[in-house]
C-alpha positions as CSV (number, residue, x, y, z in Angstrom):
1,X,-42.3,31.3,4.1
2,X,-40.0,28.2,4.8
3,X,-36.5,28.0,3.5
4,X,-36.3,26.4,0.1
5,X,-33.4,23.7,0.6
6,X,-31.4,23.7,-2.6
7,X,-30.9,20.1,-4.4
8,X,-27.5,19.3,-5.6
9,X,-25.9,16.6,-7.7
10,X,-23.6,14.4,-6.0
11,X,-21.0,12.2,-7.3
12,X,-20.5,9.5,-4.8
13,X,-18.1,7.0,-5.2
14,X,-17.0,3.8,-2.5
15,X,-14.6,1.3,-2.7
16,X,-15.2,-2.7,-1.7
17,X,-13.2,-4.0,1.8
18,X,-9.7,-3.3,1.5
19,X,-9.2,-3.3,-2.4
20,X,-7.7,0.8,-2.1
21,X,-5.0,0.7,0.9
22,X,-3.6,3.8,1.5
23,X,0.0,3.8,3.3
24,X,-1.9,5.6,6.5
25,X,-4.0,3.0,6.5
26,X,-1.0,0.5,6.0
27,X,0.5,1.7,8.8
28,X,-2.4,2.0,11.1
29,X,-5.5,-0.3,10.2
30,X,-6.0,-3.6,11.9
31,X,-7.0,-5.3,8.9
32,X,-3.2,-6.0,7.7
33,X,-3.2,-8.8,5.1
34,X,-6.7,-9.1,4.3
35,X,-8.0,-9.6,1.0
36,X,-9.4,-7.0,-1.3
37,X,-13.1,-7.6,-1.9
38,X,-13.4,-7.9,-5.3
39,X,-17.2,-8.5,-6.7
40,X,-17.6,-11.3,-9.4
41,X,-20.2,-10.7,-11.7
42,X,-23.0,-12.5,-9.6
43,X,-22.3,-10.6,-6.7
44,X,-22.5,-7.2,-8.4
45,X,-25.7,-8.1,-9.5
46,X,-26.9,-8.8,-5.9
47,X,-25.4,-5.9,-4.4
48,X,-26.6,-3.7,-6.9
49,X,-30.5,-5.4,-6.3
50,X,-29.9,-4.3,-2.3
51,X,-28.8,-0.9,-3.5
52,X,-32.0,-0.6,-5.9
53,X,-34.3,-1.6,-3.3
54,X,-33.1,0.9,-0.5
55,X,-33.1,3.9,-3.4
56,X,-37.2,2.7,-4.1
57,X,-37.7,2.3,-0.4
58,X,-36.9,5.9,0.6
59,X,-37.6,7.3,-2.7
60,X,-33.9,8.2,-3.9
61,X,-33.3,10.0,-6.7
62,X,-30.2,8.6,-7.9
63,X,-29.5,9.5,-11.9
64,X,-26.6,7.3,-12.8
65,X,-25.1,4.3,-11.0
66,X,-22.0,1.4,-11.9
67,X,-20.7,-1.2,-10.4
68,X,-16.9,-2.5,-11.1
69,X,-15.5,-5.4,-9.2
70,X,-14.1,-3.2,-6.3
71,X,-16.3,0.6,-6.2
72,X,-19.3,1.8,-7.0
73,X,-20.6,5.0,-8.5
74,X,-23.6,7.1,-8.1
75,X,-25.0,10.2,-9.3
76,X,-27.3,11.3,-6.1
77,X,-29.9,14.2,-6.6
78,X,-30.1,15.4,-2.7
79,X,-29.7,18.6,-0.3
80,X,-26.6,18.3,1.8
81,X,-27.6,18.1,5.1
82,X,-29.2,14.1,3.8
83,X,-25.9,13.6,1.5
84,X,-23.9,11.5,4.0
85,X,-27.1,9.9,6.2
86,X,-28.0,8.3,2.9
87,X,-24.4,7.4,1.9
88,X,-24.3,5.9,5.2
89,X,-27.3,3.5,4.4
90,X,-26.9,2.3,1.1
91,X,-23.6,1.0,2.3
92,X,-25.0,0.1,5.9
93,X,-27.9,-2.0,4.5
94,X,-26.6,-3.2,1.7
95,X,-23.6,-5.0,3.4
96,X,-26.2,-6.6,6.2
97,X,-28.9,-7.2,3.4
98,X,-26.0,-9.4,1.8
99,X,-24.8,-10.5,4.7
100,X,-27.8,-12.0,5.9
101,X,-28.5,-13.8,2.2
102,X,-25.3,-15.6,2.4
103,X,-25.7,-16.3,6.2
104,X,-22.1,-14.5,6.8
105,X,-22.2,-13.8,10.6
106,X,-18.5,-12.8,11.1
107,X,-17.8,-9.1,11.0
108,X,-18.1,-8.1,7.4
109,X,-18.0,-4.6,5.4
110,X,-18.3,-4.3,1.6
């Protein structure tokens, strides 16, 4: 009989492009005096379609969710092992499905 993985609930949270600086990333990050990322109402909207679609693609159970103007929260129902490959996506393909709408081809990261 195979291994039963056990499920667990997941509170992942992310924060848009440079709106949380930390002083190590002060000193050390490359991306000195760029703007925060902060979403406009419009854009949350959006980003939150390209997160929807991914979750329906690959069948994510995901059992809360917001969106506020610079992070995102989600409740993920997953096994560990998938936790961070999925993680990993939604912010992956989300960025490049937003990327490509608005035609941005300069290196961009929600």
């Amino acid at each position: 009989m195979e291994d039963e993985i056990q499920k667990l609930l997941y509170h992942i949270t992310w924060v848009t492009h440079n709106s949380r600086v930390s002083e190590r990333m002060k000193k050390y990050s490359k991306n000195k005096g760029l703007q925060p990322l902060v979403l406009n109402i419009k854009q949350e909207i959006e980003i939150t379609s390209y997160i929807s679609k991914i979750v329906n693609e690959d069948g994510l159970k995901i059992t809360a969710y917001n969106i506020c103007a610079d992070h995102i929260h989600l409740i993920l129902f997953s096994d560990e092992i998938k936790r961070d490959n999925i993680v990993r996506k939604l912010k992956g393909k989300s960025t490049q499905l937003y990327k490509e709408n608005r035609n941005i081809n300069d290196q961009f990261s929600l």
